[in-house]
C-alpha positions in Angstrom: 62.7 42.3 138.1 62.8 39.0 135.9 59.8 37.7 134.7 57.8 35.1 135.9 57.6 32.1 133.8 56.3 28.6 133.7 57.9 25.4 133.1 56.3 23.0 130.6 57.8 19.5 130.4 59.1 18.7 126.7 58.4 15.2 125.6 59.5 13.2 122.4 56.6 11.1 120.4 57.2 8.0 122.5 56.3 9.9 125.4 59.7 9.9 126.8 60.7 13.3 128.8 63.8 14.8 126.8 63.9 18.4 128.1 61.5 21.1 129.7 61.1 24.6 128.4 60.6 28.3 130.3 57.3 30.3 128.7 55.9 33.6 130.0 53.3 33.2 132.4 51.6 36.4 131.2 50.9 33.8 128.5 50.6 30.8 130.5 49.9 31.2 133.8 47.5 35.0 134.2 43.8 34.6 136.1 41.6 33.5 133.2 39.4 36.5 132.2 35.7 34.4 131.4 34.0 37.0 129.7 36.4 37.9 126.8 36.7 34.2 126.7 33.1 34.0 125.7 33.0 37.3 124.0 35.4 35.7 121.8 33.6 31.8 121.5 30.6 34.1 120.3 32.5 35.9 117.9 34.3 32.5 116.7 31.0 30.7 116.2 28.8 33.8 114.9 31.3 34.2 112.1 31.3 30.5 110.8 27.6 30.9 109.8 26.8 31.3 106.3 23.6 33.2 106.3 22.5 31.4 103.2 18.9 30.2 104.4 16.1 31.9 102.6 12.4 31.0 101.8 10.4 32.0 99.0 8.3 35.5 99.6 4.6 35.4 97.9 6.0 36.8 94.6 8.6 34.0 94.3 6.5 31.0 95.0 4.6 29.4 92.1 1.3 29.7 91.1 -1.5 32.1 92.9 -1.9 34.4 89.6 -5.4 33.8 89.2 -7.8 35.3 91.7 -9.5 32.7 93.9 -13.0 34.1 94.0 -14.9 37.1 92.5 -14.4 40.0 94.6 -18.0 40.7 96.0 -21.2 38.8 96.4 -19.6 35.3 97.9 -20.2 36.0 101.5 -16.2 35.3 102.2 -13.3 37.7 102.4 -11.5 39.6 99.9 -8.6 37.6 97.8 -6.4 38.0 95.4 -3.9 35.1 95.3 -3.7 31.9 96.9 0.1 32.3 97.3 -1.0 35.0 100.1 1.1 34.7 103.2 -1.8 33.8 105.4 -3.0 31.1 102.7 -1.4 27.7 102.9 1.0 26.7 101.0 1.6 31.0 100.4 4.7 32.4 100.6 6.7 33.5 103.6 6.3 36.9 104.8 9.3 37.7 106.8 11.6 35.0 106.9 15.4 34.9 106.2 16.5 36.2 102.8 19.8 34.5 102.3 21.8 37.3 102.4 22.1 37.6 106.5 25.2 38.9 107.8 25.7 37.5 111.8 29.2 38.5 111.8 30.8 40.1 115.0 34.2 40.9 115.9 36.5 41.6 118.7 39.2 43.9 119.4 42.8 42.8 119.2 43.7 43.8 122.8 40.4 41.7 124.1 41.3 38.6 121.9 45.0 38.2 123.1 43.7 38.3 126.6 41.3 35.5 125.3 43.8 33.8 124.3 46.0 33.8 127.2 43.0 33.4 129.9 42.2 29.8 127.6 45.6 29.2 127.7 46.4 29.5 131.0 43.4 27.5 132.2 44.9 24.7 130.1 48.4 25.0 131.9 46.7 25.1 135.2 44.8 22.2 134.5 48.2 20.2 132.8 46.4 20.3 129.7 49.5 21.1 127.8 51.5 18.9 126.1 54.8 20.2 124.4 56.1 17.5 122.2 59.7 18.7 121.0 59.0 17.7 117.2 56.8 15.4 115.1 58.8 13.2 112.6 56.7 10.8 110.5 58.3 9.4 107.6 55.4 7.9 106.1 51.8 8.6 105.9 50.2 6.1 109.0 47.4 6.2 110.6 48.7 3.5 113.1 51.4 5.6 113.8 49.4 9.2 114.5 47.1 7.0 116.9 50.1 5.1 118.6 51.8 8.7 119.2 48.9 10.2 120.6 48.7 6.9 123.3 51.7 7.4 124.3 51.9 11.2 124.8 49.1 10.9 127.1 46.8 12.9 124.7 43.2 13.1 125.6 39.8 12.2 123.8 39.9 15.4 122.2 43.3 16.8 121.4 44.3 20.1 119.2 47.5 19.9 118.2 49.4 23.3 117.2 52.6 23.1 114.8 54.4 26.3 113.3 55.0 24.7 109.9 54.1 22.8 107.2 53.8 18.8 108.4 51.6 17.3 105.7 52.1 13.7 107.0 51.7 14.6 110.4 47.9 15.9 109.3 47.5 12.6 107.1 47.9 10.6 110.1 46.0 12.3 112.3 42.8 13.4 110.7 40.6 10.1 110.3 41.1 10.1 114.3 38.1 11.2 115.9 38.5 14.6 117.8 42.1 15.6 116.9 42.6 18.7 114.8 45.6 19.8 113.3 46.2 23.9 113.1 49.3 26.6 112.5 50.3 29.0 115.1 48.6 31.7 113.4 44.8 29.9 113.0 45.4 29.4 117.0 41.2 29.9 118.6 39.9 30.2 122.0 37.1 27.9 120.3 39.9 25.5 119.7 41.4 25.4 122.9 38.5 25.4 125.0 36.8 23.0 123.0 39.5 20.2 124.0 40.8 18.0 126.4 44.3 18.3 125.5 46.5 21.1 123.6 49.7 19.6 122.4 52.3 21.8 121.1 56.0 21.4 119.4 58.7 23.2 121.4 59.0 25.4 118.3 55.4 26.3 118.2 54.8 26.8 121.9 57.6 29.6 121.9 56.0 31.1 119.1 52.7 31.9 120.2 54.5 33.2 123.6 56.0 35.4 121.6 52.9 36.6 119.8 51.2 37.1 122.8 53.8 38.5 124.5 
């Protein structure tokens, strides 16, 4: 039996349709599975925290080495420092120690299926653009917003290329919401997180075949 696939319309960067190409739909077109898709936004987001907030414990906060009060005879409680963490101005008892570790992971067989349910909500929802290659000669600005118009790209676009295209990142990143990645730093994050995924032809077939 042949395998299903689904057609994605290939555009040029004047928006112009040039060609269509065939992709898997176990890739592209499988029943979004939401709770590795959050599994793996959890994982995504744990992981980019550093863990480097820390406070000062009553032994590393200055001062408090002399002893407030006599111990006996003034009618008020025992102390010995007034960097005590009930005192103000004391140190912390138990709070963060800067070396907090909030990473998680996921299993390869659970992200892939992440990765296709995301997908595949975006290629139900014609969130997909497939542009069949980005040529900028110079470094313009002008030019990475004026392609975007006329591909139809939404407010916030990620768009995935499978090699090196430094001017294509130059004149796209002071644009609000567009991010430029590789095949291979490809997130759910990422595709959820935006209104339109915009592929080359080159890169598209790539990631089908990762997945696939």
């Amino acid at each position: 039996m042949a395998e299903k696939k689904v057609t994605l319309k290939v555009i040029n960067q004047s928006g112009e349709d040039v060609s269509k190409v065939l992709v898997s739909a176990a890739v592209f077109g499988i029943e979004a599975n939401n709770q590795v898709m959050f599994d793996s936004v959890q994982v995504y987001q744990a992981n980019m925290r550093q863990g480097t907030a820390k406070v000062l414990t009553r032994a590393e906060v200055r001062g408090g080495g002399k002893k407030p009060w006599r111990q006996k005879g003034t009618g008020r409680a025992r102390a010995g420092s007034s960097r005590s963490p009930i005192w103000r101005k004391g140190g912390i008892a138990f709070g963060p120690r800067g070396n907090q570790n909030y990473k998680l992971s996921q299993n390869k067989k659970e992200h892939a299926l992440a990765l296709k349910s995301a997908l595949s909500l975006k290629a139900a929802s014609k969130d997909i653009i497939v542009v069949d290659e980005f040529n900028f000669e110079t470094i313009s600005t002008k030019n990475g917003a004026a392609m975007l118009a006329n591909i139809k790209a939404k407010a916030k676009t990620l768009i995935v290329i499978n090699e090196e295209n430094d001017n294509l990142v130059a004149s796209v990143r002071n644009i609000p919401g567009v991010i430029v990645v590789g095949t291979n730093n490809l997130s759910v994050y990422d595709i959820l997180n935006t209104n339109s995924v915009v592929f080359t032809k080159a890169a598209v077939k790539e990631v089908e075949g990762g997945l696939n």
